[in-house]
C-alpha positions, 0 to 999 in steps of 0.5 A, spaced: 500 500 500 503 506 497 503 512 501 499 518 499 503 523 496 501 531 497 504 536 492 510 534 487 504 536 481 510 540 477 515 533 477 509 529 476 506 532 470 514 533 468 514 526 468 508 525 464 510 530 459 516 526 458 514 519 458 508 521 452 514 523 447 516 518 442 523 517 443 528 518 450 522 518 453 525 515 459 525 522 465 529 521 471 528 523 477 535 527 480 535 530 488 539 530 495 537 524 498 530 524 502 527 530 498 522 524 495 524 522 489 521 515 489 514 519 492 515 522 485 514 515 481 509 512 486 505 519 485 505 517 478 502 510 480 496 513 483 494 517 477 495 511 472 491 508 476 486 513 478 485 515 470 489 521 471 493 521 465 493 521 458 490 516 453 497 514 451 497 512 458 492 509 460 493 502 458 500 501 460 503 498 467 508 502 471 513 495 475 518 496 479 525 493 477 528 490 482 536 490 479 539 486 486 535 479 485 537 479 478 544 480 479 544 475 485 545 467 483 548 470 478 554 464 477 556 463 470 559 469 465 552 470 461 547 468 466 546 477 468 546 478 460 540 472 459 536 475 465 536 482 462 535 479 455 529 476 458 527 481 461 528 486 455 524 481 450 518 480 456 517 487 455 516 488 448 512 481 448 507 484 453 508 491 452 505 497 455 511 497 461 515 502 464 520 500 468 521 504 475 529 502 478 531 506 484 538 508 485 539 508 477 546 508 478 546 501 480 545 500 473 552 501 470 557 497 472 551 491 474 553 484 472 560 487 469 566 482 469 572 481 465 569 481 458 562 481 460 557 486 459 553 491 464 545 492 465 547 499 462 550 497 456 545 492 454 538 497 455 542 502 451 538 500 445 533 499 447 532 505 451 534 510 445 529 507 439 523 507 445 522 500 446 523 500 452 520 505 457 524 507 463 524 511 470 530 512 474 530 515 481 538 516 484 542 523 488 544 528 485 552 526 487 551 519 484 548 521 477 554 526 475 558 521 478 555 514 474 551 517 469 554 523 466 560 519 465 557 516 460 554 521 454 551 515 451 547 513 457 546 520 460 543 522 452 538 516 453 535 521 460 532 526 461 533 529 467 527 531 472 529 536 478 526 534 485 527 540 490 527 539 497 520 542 499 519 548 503 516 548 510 509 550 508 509 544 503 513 539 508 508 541 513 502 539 507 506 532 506 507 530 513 498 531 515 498 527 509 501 521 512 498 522 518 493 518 518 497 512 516 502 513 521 496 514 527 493 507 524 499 503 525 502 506 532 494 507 534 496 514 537 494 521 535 499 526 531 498 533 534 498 539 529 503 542 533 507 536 534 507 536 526 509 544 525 515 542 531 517 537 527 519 542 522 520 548 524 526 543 529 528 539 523 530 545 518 533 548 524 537 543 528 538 537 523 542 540 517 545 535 513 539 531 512 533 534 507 525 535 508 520 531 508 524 525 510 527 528 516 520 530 518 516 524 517 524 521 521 522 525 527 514 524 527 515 515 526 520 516 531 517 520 537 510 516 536 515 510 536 517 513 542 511 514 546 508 508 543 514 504 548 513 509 554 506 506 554 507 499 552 509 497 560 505 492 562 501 494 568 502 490 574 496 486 575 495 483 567 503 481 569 500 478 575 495 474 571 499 472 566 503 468 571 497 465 575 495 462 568 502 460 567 502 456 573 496 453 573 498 451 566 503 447 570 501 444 575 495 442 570 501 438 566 504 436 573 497 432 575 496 429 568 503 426 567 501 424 575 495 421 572 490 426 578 485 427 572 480 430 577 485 435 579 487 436 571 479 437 570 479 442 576 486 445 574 484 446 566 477 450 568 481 455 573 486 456 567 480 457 562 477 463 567 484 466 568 485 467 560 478 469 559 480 475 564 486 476 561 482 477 554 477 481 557 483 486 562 488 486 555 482 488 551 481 493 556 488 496 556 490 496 550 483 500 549 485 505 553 492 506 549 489 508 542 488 515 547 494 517 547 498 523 544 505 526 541 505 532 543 510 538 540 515 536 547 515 528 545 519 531 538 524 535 542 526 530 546 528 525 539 531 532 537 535 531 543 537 525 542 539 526 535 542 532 536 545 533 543 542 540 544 538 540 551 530 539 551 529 544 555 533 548 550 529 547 544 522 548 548 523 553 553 520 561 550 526 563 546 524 570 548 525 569 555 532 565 555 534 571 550 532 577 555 535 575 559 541 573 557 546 578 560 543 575 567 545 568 565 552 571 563 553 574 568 552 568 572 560 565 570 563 572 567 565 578 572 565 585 570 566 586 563 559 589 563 560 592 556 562 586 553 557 582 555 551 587 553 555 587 546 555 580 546 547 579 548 545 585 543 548 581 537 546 575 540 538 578 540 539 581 533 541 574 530 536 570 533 530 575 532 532 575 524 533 582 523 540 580 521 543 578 515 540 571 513 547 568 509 552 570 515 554 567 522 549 569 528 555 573 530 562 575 529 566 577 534 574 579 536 575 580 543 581 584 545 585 585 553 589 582 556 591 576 559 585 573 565 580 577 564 574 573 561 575 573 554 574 565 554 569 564 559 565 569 555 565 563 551 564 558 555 558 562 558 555 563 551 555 556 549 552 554 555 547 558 556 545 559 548 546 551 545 545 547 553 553 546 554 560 547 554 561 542 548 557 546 543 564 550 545 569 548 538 577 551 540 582 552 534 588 555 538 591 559 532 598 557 534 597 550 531 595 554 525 602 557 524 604 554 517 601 556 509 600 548 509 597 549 515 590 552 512 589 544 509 588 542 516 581 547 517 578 544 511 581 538 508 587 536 504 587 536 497 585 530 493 591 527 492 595 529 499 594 524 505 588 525 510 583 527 504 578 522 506 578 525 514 576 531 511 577 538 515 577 539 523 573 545 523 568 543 518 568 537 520 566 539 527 561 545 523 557 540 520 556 535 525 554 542 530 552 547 527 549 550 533 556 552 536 560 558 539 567 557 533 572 560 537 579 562 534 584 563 539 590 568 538 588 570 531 594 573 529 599 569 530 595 564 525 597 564 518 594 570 513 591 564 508 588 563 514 585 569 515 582 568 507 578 563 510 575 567 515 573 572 511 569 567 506 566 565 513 564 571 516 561 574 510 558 568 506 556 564 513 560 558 510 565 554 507 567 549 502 572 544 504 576 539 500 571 535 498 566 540 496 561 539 501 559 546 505 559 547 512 553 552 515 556 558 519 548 561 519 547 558 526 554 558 529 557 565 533 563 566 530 569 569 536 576 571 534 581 572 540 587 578 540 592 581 545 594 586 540 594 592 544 593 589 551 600 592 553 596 599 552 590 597 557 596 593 562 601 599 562 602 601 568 599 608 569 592 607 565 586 608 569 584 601 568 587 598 574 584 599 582 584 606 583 587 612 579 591 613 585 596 608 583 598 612 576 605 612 577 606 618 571 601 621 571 596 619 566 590 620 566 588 618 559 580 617 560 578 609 557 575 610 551 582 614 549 585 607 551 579 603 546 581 607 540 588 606 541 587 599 542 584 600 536 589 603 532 593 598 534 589 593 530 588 597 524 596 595 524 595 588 524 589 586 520 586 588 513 581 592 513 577 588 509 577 583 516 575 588 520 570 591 517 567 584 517 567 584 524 560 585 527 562 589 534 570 589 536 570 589 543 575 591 548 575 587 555 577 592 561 582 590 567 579 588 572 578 592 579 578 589 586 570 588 586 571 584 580 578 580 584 573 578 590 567 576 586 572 571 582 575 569 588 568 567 592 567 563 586 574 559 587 573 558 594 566 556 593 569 551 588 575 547 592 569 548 597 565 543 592 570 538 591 572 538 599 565 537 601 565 529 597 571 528 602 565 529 608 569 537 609 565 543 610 569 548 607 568 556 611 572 563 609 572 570 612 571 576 608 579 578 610 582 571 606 577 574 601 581 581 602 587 577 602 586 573 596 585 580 593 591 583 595 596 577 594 592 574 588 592 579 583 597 582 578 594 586 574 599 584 568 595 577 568 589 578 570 585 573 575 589 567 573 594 568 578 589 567 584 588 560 582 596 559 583 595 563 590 588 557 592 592 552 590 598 553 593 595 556 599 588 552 601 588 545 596 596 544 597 594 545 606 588 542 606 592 536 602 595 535 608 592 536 613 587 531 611 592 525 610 595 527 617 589 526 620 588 533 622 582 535 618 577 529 619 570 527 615 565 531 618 570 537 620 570 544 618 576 547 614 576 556 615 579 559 612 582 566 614 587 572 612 594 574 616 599 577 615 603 573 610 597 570 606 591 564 607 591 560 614 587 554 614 584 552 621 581 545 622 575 546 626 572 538 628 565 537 628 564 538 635 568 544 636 563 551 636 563 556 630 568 562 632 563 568 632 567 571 626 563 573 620 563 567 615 560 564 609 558 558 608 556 554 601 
């Protein structure tokens, strides 16, 4: 039983304008794969039997060529070359056939060996004086690959373009089929479970096409909600082990020839079945009720894609609002950078961006420590669910000409040419992704080449001409060109304008547009000019320093609760860490050096001499000198010192 097919009417009266012609009429059905080629033919099917045809038409057959069983059995050079031979004059004898052969391309080199002769080769003839009538359905890649090679064959085809349908035309063909799909999973397809299985197909499976990845999601999450409801209750479980042991004990009595208990056994069992019957036939009654709903097709999106559920159902509007917030939550400080980011972010998703380029392109500037990357991290978590959807290319690796072959695939002739390139590789398999280039000048310039098509076009080819989509991903460049403008000491960057050694007082847009001026040096125009926002990461002051060490100590407190340890500091160490901690050449990674060596590596060994015990507390406080970690046992009462606890 053939699907109903829904649109497609222009490929099919194409189809039927080319089988009415009097020679080469042989149309072929070329697209990507699951665009619904075959639909095509089996559309065709439909109207030959509905009459809907022309008169030439109307007493012919349309049959389905199996090429594979002909090929199989095939022992003895000539037995493929009889078969088909077989075939051609079966058709000219009957007549009124058209041959159907999905994956045309099998049909060259099939049955060929030494000295033999292949199916495409034998059907020539008879394909060009119109004796036989043939419609073939393959890819696009595969017909330029087999059958444009050979201009005697590709002559005998006419080419039938099948385009992937639009969202409009998907959603039509996926409410066509709905009937089918709910007789055989017995469940109900939602309106809205179909337009989420297109809008979320089209946005989150890129390397597949509509409708086939729609009509994927909507079997898949009906087959998902089927299993979900298939559990067997309990008490039909329970019934169906009384039946099965009454069985037994009714095989034991008659092999123990009790006939009467047999007689008693066999009655009881009869009751148990016809109860099972009846409570079945209820159950599964109330199974035919169920729904797929548009959460049940985000759930086998997820499962495909690996993009969070709540990511893909959650109110998009709200998630974007509030989007500096959720930053913010992993980056301090930088309030400028982060609005920046959140506003180029806002645009792109809303759609008031340019369609063909990246959601967003964006060169970090500033110094060493000062939250370039974990804006990163932060913008692949909380947009895409997950620090994974976080692609790194550390430009130092990528310093080489040769080394440009690397982000998009060697070419053909060179080693790795079938690996493909580890940037579009990455690309396509995530295309919901946060790219970032780590240290872009000291890439290659060729390199640069590249990130210029990438910026403006939203995607590159690579090696073996397959296109990788920057549509949906955010593109980041990191640079430290100019930080030794915003570290130089003097600058009113630091903690307080009283620190300035020389005097200067220049304001922090002056030292922005040197920063700039600086860059304009190193890139081309042409690079920069591509750029969506150019944003400048300050240093951090003393606020900024406390808040990251809080959050350092509330994570050594993370790791030491696992061992049974509480961990407690005073707003002095916070203080002391501040001071101690932090250079303002380097940012805040050196008060990572400062915890380690003056709390983990404390607590260390405190633990192994047994001075800090499961169940203790470790207060860490200010002195003089540094960090003091204190062990406090369980029993011992808190000191009346201001504290914070996690």
């Amino acid at each position: 039983m053939l699907d109903p097919v829904v649109g497609r009417d222009r490929e099919i009266n194409r189809v039927i304008q080319i089988l009415s012609r009097r020679q080469k009429n042989n149309p072929a059905l070329i697209g990507e794969p699951g665009v619904g080629k075959t639909a095509v033919a089996e559309g065709l099917a439909r109207r030959m039997v509905a009459g809907d045809v022309p008169d030439e038409l109307r007493s012919k057959r349309l049959l389905s060529l199996d090429l594979s069983s002909m090929v199989a059995g095939t022992k003895y050079r000539g037995e493929f070359e009889e078969r088909v031979k077989n075939i051609l004059a079966e058709v000219r004898r009957v007549g009124g056939i058209i041959l159907f052969i999905d994956e045309l391309h099998t049909i060259v080199g099939a049955g060929s060996a030494e000295g033999a002769i292949d199916a495409a080769n034998i059907i020539k003839p008879a394909l060009g004086r119109g004796e036989l009538q043939v419609i073939g359905a393959t890819t696009t890649d595969e017909y330029r690959k087999y059958i444009e090679k050979d201009a005697a064959l590709e002559r005998r085809f006419q080419p039938v373009l099948v385009p992937e349908p639009d969202q409009d035309t998907a959603r039509a063909i996926l409410r066509g089929l709905r009937d089918r799909y709910e007789a055989h999973h017995r469940l109900q397809i939602t309106d809205e479970s179909i337009d989420a299985a297109v809008a979320l197909s089209t946005r989150y499976i890129g390397d597949r096409h509509l409708p086939d990845k729609a009509i994927d999601l909507i079997d898949e999450a009906c087959s998902r909600v089927r299993m979900e409801r298939l559990a067997t209750p309990p008490d039909l479980r329970e019934l169906e082990e009384k039946v099965e042991h009454t069985r037994r004990e009714k095989e034991e009595a008659i092999r123990g020839q009790d006939f009467e208990k047999a007689a008693m056994l066999r009655d009881a069992e009869e009751d148990f079945r016809k109860e099972l019957e009846q409570q079945k036939t209820a159950w599964r009654s109330g199974q035919n009720t169920g729904a797929v709903t548009a959460e049940d097709v985000a759930a086998v999106v997820s499962g495909w894609t690996g993009v969070p559920v709540t990511t893909l159902t959650e109110a998009e509007s709200a998630r974007l609002l509030g989007l500096e917030e959720a930053l913010h939550r992993r980056v301090v400080g930088q309030e400028e950078a982060v609005r920046a980011v959140a506003r180029a972010v806002r645009r792109g998703r809303v759609g008031l961006k340019e369609p063909g380029r990246p959601t967003g392109c964006f060169l970090f500037l500033g110094p060493t420590g000062v939250g370039k990357t974990e804006l990163c991290k932060a913008l692949a978590a909380t947009l895409f669910g997950s620090e994974e959807a976080l692609l790194r290319f550390d430009m130092s690796e990528y310093m080489e000409k040769h080394a440009v072959s690397r982000l998009i695939g060697s070419p053909p002739g060179y080693v790795g040419h079938e690996e493909g390139g580890q940037l579009t590789e990455k690309v396509r398999r995530r295309p919901y992704c946060v790219v970032l280039f780590d240290e872009i000048e000291k890439a290659h310039p060729d390199i640069w080449g590249i990130l210029l098509q990438i910026m403006e076009d939203g995607m590159v080819t690579d090696a073996q001409g397959r296109k990788a989509d920057f549509k949906n991903a955010i593109v980041v460049l990191t640079s430290n060109v100019g930080a030794a403008r915003i570290t130089a000491k003097g600058s009113k960057l630091g903690f307080s304008a009283t620190e300035r050694r020389d005097g200067e007082t220049r304001p922090i847009e002056e030292l922005k547009a040197a920063v700039l001026d600086d860059l304009k040096k190193v890139f081309r125009p042409e690079f920069l000019n591509r750029l969506d926002e150019t944003i400048v990461f300050t240093q951090l002051g003393r606020t900024e320093i406390q808040a990251i060490a809080r959050r350092m100590l509330e994570r050594v407190g993370e790791r030491m609760k696992a061992l049974g340890v509480t961990l407690r500091f005073t707003d002095r160490a916070l203080e002391t860490l501040a001071d101690q901690g932090f250079d303002p050449d380097y940012g805040a990674r050196p008060l990572r050096r400062t915890i380690r060596a003056q709390v983990e590596d404390v607590a260390a060994e405190q633990l192994l001499s047994g001075a800090l015990q499961a169940g203790d507390t470790a207060l860490v406080d200010g002195a003089e000198n540094g960090l003091r970690l204190y062990a406090q046992p369980a029993e011992t009462q808190a000191l009346n010192t201001k504290e914070n606890e996690l």
